[in-house]
N, C-alpha and C positions, 0 to 999 in steps of 0.2 A: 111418507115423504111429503113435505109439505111446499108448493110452487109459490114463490112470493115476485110481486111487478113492481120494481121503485124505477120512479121517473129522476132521473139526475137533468140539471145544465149537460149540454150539449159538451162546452170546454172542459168539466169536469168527468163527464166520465170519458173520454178518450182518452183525460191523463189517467186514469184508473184502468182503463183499456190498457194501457200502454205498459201502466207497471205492473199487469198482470192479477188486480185484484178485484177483477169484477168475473174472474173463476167460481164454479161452485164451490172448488175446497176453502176459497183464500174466501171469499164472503163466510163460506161456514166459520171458518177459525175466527174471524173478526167479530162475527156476531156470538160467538160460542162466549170469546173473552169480552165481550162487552156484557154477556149476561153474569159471568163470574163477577167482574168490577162491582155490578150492579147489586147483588147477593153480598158480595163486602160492604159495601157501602149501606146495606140495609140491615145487616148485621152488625155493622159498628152503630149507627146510628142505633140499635134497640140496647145495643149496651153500653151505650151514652146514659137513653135514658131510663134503667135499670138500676144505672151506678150513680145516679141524681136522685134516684127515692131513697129516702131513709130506711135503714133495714129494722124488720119489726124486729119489736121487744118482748123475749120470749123471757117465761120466768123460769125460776129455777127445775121447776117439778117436770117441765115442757123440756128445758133441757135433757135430762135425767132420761126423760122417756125417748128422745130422739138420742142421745147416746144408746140404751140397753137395743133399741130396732136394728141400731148399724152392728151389735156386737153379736146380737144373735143372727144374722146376715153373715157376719166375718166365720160364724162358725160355724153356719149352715154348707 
């Protein structure tokens, strides 16, 4: 378990006092789904730009070889 010290404005956190979100659980859950957002948001962004590179040009023989890998896979 990890202790963390955040300094708030004084007005702000009484209203956080008040509405009950300066709790251990409710800071865990806030900070829980701020790191989820975060993990979206950096997942979309990498498959932004994944789907912005051109996909390589594979020839036909390359095909042919990554087909028979997946079929002897399927039969394995």
């Amino acid at each position: 378990m990890t202790t963390v010290t955040i300094e708030l404005p004084d007005e702000l956190a009484e209203q956080a006092r008040k509405m009950g979100v300066l709790s251990n659980r409710a800071l865990s859950d806030i900070v829980r789904e701020l790191v989820r957002a975060q993990a979206a948001a950096d997942l979309q962004a990498m498959m932004r730009k994944f789907d912005s590179q051109p996909a390589p040009a594979l020839s036909p023989q390359e095909v042919q070889a990554i087909v028979r890998q997946v079929r002897r896979a399927a039969r394995s």
